[in-house]
C-alpha positions as CSV (number, residue, x, y, z in Angstrom):
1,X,34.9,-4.3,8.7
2,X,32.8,-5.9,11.5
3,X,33.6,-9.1,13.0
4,X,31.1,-11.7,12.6
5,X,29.6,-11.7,15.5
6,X,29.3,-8.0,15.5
7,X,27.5,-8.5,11.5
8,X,24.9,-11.3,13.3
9,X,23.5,-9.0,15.8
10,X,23.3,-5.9,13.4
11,X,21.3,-8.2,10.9
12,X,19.4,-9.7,13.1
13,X,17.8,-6.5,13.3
14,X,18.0,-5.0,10.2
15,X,15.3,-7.3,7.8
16,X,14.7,-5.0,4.9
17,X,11.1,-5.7,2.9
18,X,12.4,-5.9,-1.1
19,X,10.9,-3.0,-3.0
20,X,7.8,-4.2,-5.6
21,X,7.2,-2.9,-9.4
22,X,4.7,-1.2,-11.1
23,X,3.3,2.3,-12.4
24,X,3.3,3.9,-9.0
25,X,4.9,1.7,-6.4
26,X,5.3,2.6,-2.7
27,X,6.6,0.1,-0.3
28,X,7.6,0.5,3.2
29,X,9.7,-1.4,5.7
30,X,9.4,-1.0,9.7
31,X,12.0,-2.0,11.8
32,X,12.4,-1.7,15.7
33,X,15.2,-3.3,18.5
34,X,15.2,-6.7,19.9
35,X,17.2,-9.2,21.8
36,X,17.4,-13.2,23.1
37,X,14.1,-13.6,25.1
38,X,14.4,-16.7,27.5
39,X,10.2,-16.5,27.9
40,X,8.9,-19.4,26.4
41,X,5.2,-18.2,25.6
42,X,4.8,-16.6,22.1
43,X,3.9,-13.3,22.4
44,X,0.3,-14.0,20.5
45,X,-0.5,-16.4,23.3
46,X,-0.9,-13.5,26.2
47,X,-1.8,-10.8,23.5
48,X,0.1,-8.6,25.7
49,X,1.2,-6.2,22.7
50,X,-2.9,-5.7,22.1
51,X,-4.9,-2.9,24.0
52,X,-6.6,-3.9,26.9
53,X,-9.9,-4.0,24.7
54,X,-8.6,-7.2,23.5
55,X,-7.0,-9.4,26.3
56,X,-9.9,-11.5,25.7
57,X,-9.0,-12.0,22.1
58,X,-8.6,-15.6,21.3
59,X,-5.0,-16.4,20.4
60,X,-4.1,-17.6,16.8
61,X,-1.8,-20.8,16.6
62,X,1.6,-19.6,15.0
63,X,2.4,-19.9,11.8
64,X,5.5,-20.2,9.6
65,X,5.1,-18.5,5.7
66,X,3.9,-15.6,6.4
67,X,0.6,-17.1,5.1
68,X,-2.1,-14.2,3.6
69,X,-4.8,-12.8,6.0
70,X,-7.4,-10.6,4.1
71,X,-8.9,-7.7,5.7
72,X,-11.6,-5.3,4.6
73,X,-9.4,-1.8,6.1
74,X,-13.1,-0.3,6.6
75,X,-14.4,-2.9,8.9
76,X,-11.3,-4.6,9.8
77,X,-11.2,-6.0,13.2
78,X,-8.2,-4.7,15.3
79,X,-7.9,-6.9,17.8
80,X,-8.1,-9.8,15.1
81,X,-5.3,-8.4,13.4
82,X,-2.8,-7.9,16.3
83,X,-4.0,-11.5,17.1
84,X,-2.8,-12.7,13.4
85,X,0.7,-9.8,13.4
86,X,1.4,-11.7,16.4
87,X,1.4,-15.5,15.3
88,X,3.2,-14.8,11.7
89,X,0.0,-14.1,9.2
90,X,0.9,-11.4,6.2
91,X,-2.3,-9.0,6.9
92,X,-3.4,-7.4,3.4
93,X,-5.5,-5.1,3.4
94,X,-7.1,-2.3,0.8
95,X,-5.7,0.3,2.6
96,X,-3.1,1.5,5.4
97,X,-4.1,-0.9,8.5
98,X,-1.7,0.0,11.7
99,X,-3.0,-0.7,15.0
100,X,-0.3,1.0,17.0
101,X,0.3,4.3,15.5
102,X,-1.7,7.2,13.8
103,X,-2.7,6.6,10.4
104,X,0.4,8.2,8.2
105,X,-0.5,10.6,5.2
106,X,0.4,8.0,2.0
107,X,2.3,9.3,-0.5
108,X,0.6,10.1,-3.7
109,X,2.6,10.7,-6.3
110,X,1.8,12.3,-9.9
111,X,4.0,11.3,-13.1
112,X,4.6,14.0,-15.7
113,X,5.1,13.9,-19.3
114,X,5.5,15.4,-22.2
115,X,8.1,18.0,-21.5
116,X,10.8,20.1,-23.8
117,X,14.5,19.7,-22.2
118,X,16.9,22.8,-22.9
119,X,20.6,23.4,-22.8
120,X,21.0,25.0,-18.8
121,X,22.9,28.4,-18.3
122,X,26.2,27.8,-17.2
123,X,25.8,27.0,-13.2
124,X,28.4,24.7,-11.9
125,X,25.6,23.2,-9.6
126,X,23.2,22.1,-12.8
127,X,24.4,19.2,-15.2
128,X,22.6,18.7,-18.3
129,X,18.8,19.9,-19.5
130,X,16.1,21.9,-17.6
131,X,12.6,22.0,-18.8
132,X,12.0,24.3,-21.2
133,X,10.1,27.3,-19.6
134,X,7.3,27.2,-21.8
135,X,6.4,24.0,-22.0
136,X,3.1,22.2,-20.6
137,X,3.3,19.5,-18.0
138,X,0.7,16.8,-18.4
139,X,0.3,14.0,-15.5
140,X,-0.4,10.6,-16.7
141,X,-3.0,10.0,-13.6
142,X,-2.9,7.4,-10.8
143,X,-3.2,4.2,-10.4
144,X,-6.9,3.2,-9.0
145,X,-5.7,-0.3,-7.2
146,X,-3.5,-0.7,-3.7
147,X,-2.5,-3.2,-1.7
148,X,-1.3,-3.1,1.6
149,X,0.6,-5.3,3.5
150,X,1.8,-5.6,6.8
151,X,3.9,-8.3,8.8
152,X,6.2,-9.3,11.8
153,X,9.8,-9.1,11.3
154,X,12.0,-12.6,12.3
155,X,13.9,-11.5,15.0
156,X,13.1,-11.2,18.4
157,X,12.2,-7.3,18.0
158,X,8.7,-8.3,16.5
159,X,8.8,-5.2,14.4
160,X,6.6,-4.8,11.4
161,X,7.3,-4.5,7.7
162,X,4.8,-2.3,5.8
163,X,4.3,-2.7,2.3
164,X,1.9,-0.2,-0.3
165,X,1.7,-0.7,-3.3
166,X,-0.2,0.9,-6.1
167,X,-1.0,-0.1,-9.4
168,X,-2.3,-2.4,-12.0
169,X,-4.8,-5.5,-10.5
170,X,-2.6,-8.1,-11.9
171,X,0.5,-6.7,-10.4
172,X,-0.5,-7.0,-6.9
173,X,-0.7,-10.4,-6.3
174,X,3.3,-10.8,-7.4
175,X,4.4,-7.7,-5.3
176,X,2.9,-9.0,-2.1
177,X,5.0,-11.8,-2.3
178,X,8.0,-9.6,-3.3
179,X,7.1,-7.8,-0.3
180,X,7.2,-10.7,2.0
181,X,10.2,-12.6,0.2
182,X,13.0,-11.3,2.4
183,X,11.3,-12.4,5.9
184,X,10.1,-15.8,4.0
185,X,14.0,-16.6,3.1
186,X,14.9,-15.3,6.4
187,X,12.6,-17.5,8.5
188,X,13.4,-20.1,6.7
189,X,17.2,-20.0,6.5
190,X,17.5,-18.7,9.9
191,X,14.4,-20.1,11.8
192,X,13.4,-16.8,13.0
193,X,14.4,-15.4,16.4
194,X,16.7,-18.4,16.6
195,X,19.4,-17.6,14.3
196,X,23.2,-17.8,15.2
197,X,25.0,-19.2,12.4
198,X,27.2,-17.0,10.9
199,X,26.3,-17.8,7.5
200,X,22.6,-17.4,8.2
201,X,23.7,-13.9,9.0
202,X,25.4,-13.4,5.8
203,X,22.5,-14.6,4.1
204,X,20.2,-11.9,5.4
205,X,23.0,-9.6,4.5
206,X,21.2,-9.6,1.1
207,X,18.7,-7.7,2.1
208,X,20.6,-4.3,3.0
209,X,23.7,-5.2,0.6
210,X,22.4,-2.9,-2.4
211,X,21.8,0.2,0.2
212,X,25.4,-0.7,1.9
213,X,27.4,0.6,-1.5
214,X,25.4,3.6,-1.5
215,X,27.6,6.6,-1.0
216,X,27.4,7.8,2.7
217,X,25.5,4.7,3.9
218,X,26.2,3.4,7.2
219,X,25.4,1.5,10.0
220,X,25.2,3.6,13.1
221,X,26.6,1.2,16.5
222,X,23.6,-0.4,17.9
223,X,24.5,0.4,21.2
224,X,24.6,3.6,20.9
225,X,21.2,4.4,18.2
226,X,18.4,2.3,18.4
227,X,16.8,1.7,15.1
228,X,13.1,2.7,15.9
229,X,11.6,3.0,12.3
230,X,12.7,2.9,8.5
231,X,10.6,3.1,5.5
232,X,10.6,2.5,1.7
233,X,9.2,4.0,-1.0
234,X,9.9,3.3,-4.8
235,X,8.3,5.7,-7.5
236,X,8.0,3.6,-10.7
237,X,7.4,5.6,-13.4
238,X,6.2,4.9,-17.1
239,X,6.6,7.8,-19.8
240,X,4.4,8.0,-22.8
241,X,6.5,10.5,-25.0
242,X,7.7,8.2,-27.6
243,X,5.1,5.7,-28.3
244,X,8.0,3.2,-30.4
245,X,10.1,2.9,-27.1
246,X,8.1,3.0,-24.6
247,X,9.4,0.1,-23.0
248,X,12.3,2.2,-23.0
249,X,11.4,5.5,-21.2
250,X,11.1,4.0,-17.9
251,X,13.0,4.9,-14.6
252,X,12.6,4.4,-11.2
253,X,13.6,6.9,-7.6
254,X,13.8,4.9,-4.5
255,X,13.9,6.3,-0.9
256,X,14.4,4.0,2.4
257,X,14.0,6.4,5.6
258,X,15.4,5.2,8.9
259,X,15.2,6.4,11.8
260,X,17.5,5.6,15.1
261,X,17.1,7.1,18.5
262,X,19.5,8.3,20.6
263,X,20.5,5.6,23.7
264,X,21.6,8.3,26.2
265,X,20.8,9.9,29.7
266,X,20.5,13.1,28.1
267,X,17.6,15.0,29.1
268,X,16.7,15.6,25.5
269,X,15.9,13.3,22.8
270,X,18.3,12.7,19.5
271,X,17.2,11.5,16.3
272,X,19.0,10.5,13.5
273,X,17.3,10.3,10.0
274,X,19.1,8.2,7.3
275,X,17.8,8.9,3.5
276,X,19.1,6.4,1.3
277,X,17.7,7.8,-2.3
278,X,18.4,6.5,-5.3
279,X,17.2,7.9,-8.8
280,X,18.1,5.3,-11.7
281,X,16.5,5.8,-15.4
282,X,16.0,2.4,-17.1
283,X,18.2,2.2,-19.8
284,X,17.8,-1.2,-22.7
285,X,20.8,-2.2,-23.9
286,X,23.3,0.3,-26.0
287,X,22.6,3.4,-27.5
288,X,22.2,2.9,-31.2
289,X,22.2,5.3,-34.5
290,X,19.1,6.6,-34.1
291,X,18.1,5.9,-30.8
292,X,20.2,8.2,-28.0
293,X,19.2,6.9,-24.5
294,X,19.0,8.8,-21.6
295,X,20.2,11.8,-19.7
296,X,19.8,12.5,-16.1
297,X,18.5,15.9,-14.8
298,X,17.7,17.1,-11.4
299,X,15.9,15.3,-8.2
300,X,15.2,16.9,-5.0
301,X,14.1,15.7,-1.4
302,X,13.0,17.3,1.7
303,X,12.1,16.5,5.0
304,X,11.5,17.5,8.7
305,X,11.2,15.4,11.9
306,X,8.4,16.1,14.6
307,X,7.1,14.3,18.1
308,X,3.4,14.4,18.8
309,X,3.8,14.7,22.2
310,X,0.9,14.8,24.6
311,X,-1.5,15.6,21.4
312,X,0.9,18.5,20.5
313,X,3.8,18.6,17.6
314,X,7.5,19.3,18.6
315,X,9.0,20.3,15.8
316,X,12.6,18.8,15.7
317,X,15.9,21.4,16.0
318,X,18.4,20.6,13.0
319,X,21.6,19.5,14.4
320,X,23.4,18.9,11.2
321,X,22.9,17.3,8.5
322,X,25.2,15.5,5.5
323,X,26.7,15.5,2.9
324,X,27.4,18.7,2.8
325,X,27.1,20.5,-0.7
326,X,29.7,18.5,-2.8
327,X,30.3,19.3,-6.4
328,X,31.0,16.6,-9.1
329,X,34.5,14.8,-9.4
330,X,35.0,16.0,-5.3
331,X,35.1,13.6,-2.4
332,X,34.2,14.0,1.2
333,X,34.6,12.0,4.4
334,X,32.3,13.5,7.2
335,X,31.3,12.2,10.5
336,X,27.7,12.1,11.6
337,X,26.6,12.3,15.1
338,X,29.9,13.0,16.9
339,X,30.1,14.1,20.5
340,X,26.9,13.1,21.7
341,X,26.7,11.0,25.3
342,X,26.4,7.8,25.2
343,X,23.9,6.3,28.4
344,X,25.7,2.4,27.7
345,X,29.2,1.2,27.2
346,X,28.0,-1.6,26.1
347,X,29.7,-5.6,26.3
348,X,32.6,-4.1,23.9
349,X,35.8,-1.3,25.2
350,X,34.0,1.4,23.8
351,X,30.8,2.6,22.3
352,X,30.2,5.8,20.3
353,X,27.6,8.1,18.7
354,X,30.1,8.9,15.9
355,X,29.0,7.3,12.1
356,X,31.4,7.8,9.5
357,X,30.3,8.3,5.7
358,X,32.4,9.0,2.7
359,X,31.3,10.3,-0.3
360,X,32.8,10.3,-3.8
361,X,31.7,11.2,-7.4
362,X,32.2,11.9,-11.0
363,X,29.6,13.3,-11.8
364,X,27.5,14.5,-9.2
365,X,26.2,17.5,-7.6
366,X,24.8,18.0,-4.4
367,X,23.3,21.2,-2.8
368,X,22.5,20.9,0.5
369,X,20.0,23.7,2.1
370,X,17.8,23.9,5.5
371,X,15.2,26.5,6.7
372,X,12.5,26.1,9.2
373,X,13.5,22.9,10.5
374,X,13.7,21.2,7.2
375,X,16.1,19.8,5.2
376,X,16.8,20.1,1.7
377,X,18.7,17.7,-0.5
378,X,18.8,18.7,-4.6
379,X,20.8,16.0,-6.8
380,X,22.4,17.0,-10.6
381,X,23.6,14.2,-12.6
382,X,24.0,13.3,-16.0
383,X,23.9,10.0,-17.6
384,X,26.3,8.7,-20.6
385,X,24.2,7.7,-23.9
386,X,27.5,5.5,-25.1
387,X,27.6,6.8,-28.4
388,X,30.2,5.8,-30.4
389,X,31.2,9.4,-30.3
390,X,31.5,9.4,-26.7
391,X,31.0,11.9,-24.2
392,X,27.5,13.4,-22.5
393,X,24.9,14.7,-24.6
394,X,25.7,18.0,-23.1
395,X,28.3,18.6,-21.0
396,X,32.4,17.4,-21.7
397,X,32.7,15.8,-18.1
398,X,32.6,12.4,-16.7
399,X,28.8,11.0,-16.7
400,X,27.7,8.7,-14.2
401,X,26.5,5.4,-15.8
402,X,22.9,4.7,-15.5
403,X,21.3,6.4,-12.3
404,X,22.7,7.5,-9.1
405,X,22.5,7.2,-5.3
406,X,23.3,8.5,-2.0
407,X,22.7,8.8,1.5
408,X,21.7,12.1,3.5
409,X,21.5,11.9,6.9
410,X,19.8,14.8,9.2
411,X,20.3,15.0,13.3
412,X,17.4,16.2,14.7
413,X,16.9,16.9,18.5
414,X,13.7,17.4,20.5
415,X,13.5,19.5,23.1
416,X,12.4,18.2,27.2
417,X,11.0,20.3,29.8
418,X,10.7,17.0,32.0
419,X,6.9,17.0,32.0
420,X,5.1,14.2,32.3
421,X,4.0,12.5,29.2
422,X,0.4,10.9,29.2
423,X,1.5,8.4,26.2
424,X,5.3,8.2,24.4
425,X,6.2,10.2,21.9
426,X,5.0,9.5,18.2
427,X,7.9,10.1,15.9
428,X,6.8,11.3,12.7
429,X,9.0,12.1,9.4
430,X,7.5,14.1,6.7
431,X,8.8,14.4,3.4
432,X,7.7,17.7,2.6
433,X,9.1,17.2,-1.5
434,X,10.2,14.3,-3.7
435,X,10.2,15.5,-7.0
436,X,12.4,15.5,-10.3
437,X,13.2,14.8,-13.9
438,X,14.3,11.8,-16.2
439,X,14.9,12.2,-19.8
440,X,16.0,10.8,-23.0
441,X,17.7,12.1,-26.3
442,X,16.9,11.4,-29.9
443,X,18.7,12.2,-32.9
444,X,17.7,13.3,-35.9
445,X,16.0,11.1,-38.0
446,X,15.2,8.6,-35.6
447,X,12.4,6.6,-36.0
448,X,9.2,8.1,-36.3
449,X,10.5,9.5,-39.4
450,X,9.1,12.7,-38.1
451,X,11.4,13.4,-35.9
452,X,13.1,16.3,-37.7
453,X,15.7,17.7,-35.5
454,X,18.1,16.6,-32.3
455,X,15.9,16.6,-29.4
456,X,15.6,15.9,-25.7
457,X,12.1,15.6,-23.9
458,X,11.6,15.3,-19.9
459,X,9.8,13.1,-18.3
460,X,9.1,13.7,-14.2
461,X,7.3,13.1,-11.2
462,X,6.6,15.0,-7.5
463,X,4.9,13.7,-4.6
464,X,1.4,15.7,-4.7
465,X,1.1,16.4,-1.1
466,X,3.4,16.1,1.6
467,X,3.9,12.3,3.2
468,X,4.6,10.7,7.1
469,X,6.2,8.0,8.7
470,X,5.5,7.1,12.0
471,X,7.3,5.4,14.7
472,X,7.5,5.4,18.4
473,X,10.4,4.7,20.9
474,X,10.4,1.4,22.4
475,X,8.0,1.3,25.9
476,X,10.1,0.0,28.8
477,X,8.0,-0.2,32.4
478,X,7.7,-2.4,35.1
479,X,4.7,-3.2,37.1
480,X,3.8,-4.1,40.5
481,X,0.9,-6.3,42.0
482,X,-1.0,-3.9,43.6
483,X,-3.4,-4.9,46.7
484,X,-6.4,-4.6,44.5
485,X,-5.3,-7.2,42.3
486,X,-4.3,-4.8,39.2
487,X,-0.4,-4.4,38.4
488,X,0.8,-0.8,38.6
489,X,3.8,0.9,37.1
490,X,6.0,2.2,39.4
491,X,6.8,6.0,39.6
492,X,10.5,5.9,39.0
493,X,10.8,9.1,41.1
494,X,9.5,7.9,44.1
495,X,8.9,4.1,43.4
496,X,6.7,2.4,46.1
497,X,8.1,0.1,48.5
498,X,8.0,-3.6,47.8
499,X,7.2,-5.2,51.5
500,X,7.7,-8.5,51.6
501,X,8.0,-11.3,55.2
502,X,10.6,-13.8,54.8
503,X,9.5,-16.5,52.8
504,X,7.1,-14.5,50.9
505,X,6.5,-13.7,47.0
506,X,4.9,-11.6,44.8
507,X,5.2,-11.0,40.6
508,X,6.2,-8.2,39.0
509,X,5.3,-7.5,35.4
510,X,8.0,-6.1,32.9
511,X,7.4,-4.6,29.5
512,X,9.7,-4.1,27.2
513,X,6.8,-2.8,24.0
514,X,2.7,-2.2,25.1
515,X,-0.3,-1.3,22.9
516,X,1.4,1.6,21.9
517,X,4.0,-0.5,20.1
518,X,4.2,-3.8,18.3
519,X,8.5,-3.2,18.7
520,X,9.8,-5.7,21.8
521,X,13.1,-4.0,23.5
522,X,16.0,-6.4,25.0
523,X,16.3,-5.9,29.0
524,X,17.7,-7.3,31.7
525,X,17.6,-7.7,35.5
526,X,20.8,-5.3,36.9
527,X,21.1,-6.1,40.1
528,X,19.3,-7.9,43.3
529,X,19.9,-8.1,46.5
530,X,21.1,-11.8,47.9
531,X,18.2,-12.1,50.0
532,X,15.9,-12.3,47.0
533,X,15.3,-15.1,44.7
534,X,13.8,-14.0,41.4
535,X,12.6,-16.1,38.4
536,X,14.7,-13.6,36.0
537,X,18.3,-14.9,36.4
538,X,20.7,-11.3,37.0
539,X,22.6,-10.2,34.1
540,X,20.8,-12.3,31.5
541,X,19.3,-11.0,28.6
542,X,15.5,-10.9,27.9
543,X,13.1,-9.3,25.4
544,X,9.3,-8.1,25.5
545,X,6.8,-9.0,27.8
546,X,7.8,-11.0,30.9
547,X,6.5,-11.9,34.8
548,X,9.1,-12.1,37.0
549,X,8.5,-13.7,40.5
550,X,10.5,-12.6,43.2
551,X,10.6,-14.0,46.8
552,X,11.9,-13.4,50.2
553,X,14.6,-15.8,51.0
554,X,13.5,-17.7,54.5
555,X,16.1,-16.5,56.5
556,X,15.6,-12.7,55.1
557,X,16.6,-10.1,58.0
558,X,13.6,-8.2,59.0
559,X,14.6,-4.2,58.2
560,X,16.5,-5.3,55.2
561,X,16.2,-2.8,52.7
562,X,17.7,-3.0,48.9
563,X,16.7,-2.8,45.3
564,X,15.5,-4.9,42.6
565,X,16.8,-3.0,39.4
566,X,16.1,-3.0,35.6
567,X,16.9,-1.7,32.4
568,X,17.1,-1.7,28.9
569,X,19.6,-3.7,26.5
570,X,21.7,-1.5,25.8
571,X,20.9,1.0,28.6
572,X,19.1,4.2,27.8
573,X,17.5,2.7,24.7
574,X,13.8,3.6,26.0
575,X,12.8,7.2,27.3
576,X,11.7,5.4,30.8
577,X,15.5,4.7,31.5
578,X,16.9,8.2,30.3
579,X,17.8,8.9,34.5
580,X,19.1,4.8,34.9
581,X,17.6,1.7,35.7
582,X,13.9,1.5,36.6
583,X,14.5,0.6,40.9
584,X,11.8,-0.9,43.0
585,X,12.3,-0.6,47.0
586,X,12.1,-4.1,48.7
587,X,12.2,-3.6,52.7
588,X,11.7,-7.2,54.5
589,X,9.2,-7.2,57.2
590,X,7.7,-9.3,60.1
């Protein structure tokens, strides 16, 4: 178990957005790295996280509520919305606004109804029905309405939390504000970036404690991943097949994507995708005479990780991926991530790649398959009816009760020649299939009393085209006043030479998140000569957006030469500082 001080950091960063309801619901949580920043100017008051388009952008006082701010999405005004991210507005929106990445392909999905469930042939890897072969699959349609919402997390990483919801008008209002109810307890329990108190930590703990019992979910060390992007979607779905229970023949399949990158001075990049997915059918109260309940059948998910690099796609090479296949009433303990370099040690004795995940169950299978770069996870479960009888519908062994839920976890890596990058890297998961089946039993003479025979109809869903996420790795550079005025990033591999006479200063601009990112990254001034003062204490910890001053000391040598140094919190957390620290020359001159 962590110690507490260990469980404030990690939740500090880790603000999940609480999944909404509805016929189809998709929601979506973003979350980046942060750390203490010492800067006393909000980030909305220098817009320095807009493009340069608006640095004349008038700020917008900050806010505490997470108060709404409506936008039309087709004429929506960019630079006012960064402007209201930045000072603690909920943007909503019609559709997807995101002023940092490329739009994402939103998942559509497509319920199904009306299907005949049949007895399986014996396979150890398949519990309970299948559809029958030839029956018709009707889809109910979509829903018409969406809402999208979009906000700043509490904590100093001023990452967003993307919420999409779909459904009927007089749903949305209530999931916006289900969508924004974990940051709204969080800033108010915990005053934002502020929070220290252990118990404001455990309070926040809330909002990851239902994915923390999932089978296989973990917590990878934070200073060895950094969390760069995670996503939620739920798939409410509403079945039409027995008119008398329809309140009844309801379930629900849940997926939260994250996605860490690897902190290391290896030349290529590591990603690790976490899939928490849960599939849970909704079941109302006990199964009675007439009325059976329901069965689980099958579920499957799939998905591949790309960069769009330079406006071309890397596709990701599959490391490994768990759990491996596991059939019901087996448990497996499996270590994700092993071996890998580590670029930081980090404040504790030792820091590792290595996450540990268990699995255990009764009455689950899992097949695990990959080709082409993608991965393939296919779930069988069944689900006890309770009847008085006992025992699955189907099948003698244990049955899970209600749904189920696990975690698969892929480790992707991306290939780097070392060529020079005109913009980061856009990381993109797509979930290439999210499909499967519910369904429920009746016996005979159940009510309608036209139900003749012992049945079992299907009800399912599938995502109709493949959907993205999108994040980027945190943007760590430092810039120099240049003679013309402008600030310049330094080439870290043959940085400029800072000249300065004793006595003198200049500023120097560090960015820990740009245009391309709303994320802020923790850093920290390494190391400085003695013959420099700078504004940035050495060895404390900082986040986003900061001028530094640094000046000459009066009685400076002339021909001194050293180096002002920084990096990332933990080291290696952005691509810039891969090869170390970023290092600027400083040579004292007459």
């Amino acid at each position: 178990m962590e110690s507490d001080a260990r469980l404030i950091d990690l939740l500090q960063r880790k603000v999940l957005a609480h999944a909404g309801i509805g016929l189809f619901v998709a929601s979506a949580a973003l979350s980046g790295c942060g750390g203490t920043d010492h800067t006393p100017a909000s980030v909305n008051s220098a817009m320095i996280n807009a493009p340069a388009s608006c640095q004349s952008t008038a700020a917008v006082a900050d806010v505490t509520g997470y108060p709404i701010f409506q936008v039309d999405s087709r004429s929506a005004d960019m630079c006012s919305v960064i402007a209201h991210y930045n000072a603690g507005y909920a943007i909503v929106a019609d559709a997807e606004i995101d002023p940092w990445s490329p739009a994402d392909q939103a998942p559509t999905f497509a319920a199904l109804d009306g299907v005949q469930a049949v007895d399986p042939a014996s396979d150890s890897l398949v519990i309970n029905s299948v559809p029958a072969s030839s029956a018709p699959r009707t889809s109910s349609g979509d829903a018409v309405t969406q809402r999208f919402v979009l906000a700043r997390s509490t904590d100093d990483s001023n990452a967003p939390t993307e919420c999409a919801y779909a459904g009927s008008t007089d749903q949305l209002d209530a999931q916006v504000d289900d969508c924004l109810a974990t940051l709204r307890a969080a800033q108010t329990n915990g005053n934002g970036a502020s929070m220290t108190a252990v118990a404001t930590a455990k309070s926040q703990l809330r909002a990851v404690a239902k994915d923390s019992q999932v089978p296989g979910f973990a917590l990878p060390d934070d200073n060895a991943w950094t969390l760069i992007g995670s996503s939620r979607q739920t798939l409410q779905l509403n079945t039409r097949t027995n008119t008398y229970f329809a309140d009844q023949a309801t379930g629900n399949v849940t997926l939260n994507l994250s996605v860490f990158r690897l902190n290391s001075y290896l030349n290529d990049d590591y990603y690790l995708v976490r899939a928490v997915w849960a599939a849970n059918p909704r079941v109302k109260g006990a199964c009675d005479s007439s009325y059976c309940g329901f069965f689980n059948n099958d579920h499957t998910l799939a998905f591949d990780l790309t960069v769009l690099r330079n406006d071309s796609s890397v596709a990701g090479i599959i490391e490994g991926s768990w759990p491996s296949t596991l059939v019901r009433n087996k448990s497996r303990s499996e270590k994700v991530g092993a071996g890998l370099k580590v670029g930081d040690k980090g404040p504790e004795a030792s820091v590792s790649s290595e996450v540990a995940t268990s699995y255990s169950y009764s009455a689950v299978n899992i097949i695990n398959s990959s080709s082409d770069g993608q991965l393939k996870f296919s779930l069988s479960h069944a689900t006890s009816v309770g009847f008085s009888y006992g025992g699955d519908l189907f099948d003698a062994d244990p049955t899970t009760v209600n749904g189920v839920q696990m975690t698969a976890w892929g480790l992707f890596r991306i290939p780097n020649d070392g060529s020079p990058q005109a913009k980061p890297d856009d990381v993109r998961v797509t979930v290439k299939e999210m499909s499967g089946n519910f369904g429920f039993y009746q016996r005979a003479g159940a009510f309608p009393m036209a139900v003749l025979f012992n049945s079992a109809s299907l009800y399912g869903y599938r995502n109709e085209k493949p959907y993205t996420i999108t994040a980027s790795p945190p943007v760590f550079d430092v810039r120099l006043l240049a003679n013309n005025g402008t600030y310049q990033s330094i080439d870290a591999e043959n940085p400029t030479p800072l000249l300065l006479k004793p006595g003198q200063s200049t500023t120097v601009d560090v960015y820990a998140g740009d245009a391309s990112t709303p994320y802020r990254l923790g850093w920290q001034l390494v190391d400085a000569p003695s013959w420099l003062v700078t504004s940035a204490g050495k060895g404390s910890r900082y986040a986003g957006y900061k001028r530094v001053t640094v000046k000459a000391s009066d009685n400076a040598t002339v021909g001194s030469t050293d180096y002002i140094r920084f990096n990332t919190m933990p080291a290696a957390a952005a691509p810039s500082t891969r090869g170390g620290p970023l290092e600027i020359p400083v040579t004292i001159v007459n």
